[in-house]
N, C-alpha and C positions, 0 to 999 in steps of 0.2 A: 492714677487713672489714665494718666495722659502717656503715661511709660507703657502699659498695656497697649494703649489706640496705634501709639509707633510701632511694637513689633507685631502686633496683628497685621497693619500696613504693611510694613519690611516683608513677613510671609507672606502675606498676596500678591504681592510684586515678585517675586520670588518664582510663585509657582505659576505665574501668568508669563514670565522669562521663558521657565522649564518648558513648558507646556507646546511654545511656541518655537522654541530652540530643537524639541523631538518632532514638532510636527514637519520643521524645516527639511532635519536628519530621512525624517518618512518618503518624504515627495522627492528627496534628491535621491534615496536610495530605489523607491519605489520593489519593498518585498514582492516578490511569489515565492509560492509553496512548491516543492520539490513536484516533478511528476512520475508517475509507477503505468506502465503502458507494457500489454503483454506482447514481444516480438513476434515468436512461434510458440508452439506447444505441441507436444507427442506423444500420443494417447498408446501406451508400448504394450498394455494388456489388463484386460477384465475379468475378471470370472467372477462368477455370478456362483455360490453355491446349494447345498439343498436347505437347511434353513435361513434361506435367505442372507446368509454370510457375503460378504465379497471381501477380495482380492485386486488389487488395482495396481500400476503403476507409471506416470505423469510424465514427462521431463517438461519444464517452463523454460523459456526462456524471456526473462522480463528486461527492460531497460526501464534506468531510476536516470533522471534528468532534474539538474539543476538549474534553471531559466534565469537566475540570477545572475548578473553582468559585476555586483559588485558584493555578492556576500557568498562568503563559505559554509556549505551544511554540512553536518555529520550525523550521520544516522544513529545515534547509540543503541538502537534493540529495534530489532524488524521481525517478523512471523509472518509467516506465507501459509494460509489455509485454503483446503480446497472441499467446494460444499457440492454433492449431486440434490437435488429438491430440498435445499435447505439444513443436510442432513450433512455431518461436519464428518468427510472421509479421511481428511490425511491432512499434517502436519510440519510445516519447517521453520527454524530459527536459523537467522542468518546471521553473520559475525558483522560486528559493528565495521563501519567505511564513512569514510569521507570523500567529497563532492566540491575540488574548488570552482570558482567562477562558471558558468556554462560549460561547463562537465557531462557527461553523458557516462553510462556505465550500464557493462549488459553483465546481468548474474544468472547463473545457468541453477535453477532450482528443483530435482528430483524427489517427484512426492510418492510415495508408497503407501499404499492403504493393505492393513494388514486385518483378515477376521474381522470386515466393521460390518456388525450388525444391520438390516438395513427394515422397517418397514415391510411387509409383501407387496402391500402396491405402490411401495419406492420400487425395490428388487424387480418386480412386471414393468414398471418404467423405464429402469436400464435396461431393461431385455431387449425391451420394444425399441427403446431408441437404438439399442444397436445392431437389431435387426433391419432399423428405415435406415441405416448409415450415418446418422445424425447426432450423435451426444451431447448434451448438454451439462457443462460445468461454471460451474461460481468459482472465480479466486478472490479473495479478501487477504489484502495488506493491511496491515498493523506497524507502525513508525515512531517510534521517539525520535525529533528532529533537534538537530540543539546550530541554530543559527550563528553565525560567528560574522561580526562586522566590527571590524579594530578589535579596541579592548571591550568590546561590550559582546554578550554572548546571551539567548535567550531560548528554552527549550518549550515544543510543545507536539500534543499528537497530532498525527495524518493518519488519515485512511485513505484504502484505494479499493477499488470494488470492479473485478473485471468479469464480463458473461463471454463464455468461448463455449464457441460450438465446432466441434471434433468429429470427424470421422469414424465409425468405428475402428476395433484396434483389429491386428497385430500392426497394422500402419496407420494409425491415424493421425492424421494432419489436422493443423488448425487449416479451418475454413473462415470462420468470421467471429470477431471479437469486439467488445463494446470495453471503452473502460471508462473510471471517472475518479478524479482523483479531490478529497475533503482533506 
């Protein structure tokens, strides 16, 4: 009975050690999460077809920052989607990268929408917004992060969710962009 009540003690001492030895590790390293912030973007061309088909073609340019002063991230799988009203036009995977210390990194991402089906009153929505000069697009990031501090390494997802509002094409410019990165 009394051999039990020791190692029951031994393990709570133990994990009250642990527990305050990671929280130490935490506040001296103090994490943040990577950030996905849209630079530019160029709206290169639309076409709006007759059953409501479109044709699209994007170039991004995003920067991925690493705010961390003492830990190494590596991205292992990222997806770069691009949504008009919610409505998922185009498509990109990116090849895995790494981010040492306060790191910044701009990746040029060209999205192509090919035949996407769109709603009638999505398709009247792009019309219209690209007759007022104004377009509006969603990018949503997608990240498997895998954090590196010494020998200890730990992986989890981010998103990033940016609203850019574009020009109409053959020259559209970003005008103004919101981003936020989870």
């Amino acid at each position: 009975m009394w051999c039990a009540a020791i190692v029951c003690f031994a393990f709570s001492v133990l994990l009250i050690v642990a527990g305050v030895v990671i929280l130490i590790v935490f506040l001296a390293v103090k994490p943040r999460a990577p950030s996905f912030d849209t630079a530019n973007a160029t709206l290169n061309a639309v076409y709006v077809g007759s059953p409501a088909y479109v044709n699209g073609d994007m170039t991004l340019v995003a920067n991925v920052s690493n705010p961390n002063q003492k830990m190494d991230v590596v991205f292992r799988s990222a997806a770069v989607e691009l949504f008009f009203g919610g409505r998922r036009m185009a498509a990109q995977a990116l090849p895995p990268f790494a981010q040492r210390r306060g790191q910044s990194q701009i990746i040029n991402v060209h999205m192509v929408s090919s035949q996407v089906v769109l709603p009638p009153e999505l398709a009247v929505e792009m019309v219209n917004q690209m007759r007022s000069n104004r377009v509006v697009y969603t990018i949503r990031g997608t990240f498997k992060v895998q954090a590196k501090l010494w020998f200890w390494h730990y992986s989890y997802w981010m998103s990033a969710l940016c609203d850019l509002e574009l020009t109409a094409p053959p020259c559209g410019v970003l005008v103004a962009r919101r981003c936020s990165t989870r």
